[in-house]
C-alpha positions as CSV (number, residue, x, y, z in Angstrom):
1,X,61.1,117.9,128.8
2,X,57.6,117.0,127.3
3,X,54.9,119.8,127.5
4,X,52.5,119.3,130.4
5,X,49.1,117.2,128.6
6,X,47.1,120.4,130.1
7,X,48.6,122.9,127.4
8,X,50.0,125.2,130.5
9,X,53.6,124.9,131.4
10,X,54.7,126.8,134.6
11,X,58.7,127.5,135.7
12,X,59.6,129.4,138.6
13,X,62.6,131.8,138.5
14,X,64.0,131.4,142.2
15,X,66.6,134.2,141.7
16,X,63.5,137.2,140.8
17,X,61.1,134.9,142.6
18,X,58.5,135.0,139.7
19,X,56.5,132.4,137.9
20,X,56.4,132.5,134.2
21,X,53.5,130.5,132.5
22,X,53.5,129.6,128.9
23,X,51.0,128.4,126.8
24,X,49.6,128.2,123.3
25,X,46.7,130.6,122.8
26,X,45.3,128.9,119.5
27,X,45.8,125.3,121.0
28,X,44.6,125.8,124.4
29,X,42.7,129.1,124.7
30,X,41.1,127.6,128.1
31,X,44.4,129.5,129.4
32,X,44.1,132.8,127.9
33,X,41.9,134.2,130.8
34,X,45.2,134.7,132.7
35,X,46.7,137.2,129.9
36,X,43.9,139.8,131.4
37,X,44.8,139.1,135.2
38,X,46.7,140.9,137.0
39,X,49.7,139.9,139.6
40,X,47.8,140.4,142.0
41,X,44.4,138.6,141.1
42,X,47.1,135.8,139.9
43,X,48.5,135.4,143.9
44,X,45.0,135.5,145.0
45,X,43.4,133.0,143.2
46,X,46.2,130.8,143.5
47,X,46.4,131.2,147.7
48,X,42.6,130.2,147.2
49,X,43.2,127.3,145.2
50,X,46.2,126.0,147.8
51,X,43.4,127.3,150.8
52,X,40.9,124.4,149.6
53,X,43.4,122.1,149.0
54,X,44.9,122.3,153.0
55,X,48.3,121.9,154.3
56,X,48.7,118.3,154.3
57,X,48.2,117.7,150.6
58,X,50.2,120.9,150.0
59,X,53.1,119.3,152.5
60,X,52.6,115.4,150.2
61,X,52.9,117.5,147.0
62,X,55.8,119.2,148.2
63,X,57.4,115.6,149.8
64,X,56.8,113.8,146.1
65,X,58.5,116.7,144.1
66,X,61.3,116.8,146.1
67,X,61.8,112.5,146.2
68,X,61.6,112.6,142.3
69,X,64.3,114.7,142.2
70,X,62.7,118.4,142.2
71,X,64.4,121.4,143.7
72,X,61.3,121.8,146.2
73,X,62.4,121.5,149.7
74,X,60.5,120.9,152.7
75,X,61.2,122.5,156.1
76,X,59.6,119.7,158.3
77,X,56.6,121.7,159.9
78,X,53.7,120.5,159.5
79,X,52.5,124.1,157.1
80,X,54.3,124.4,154.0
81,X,56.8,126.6,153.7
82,X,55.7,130.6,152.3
């Protein structure tokens, strides 16, 4: 798989339900501001982000990862899934 053009590539371990994000600190030091957050400062600014962003585009996202052949699923409801 290419690297993501923004420098930050995110996976998500379903089994210990974690993200791990990777980056290059040298070529993309825009990232390294989330090597001094914490788990919990993560979580919160990323329930923000999905907060100003609103459930349907959340629900669309979800939709077009899953048709392109991404293990996302979605349950149907009109709220994403937690």
């Amino acid at each position: 798989m290419a690297p993501h053009p923004s420098g930050l590539e995110v996976e998500y371990d379903e089994e210990a339900g974690s993200f791990n994000l990777e980056w290059d600190s040298k070529e993309h030091p825009e990232w390294n501001f989330l090597s001094d957050m914490s788990s919990e400062e993560f979580c919160k600014m990323l329930l923000n982000y999905c907060e100003t962003l609103g459930p349907s585009t959340i629900k669309a996202e979800i939709q077009r990862r899953g048709q392109s052949g991404g293990t996302t699923e979605s349950n149907g409801d009109s709220e994403p899934s937690p």
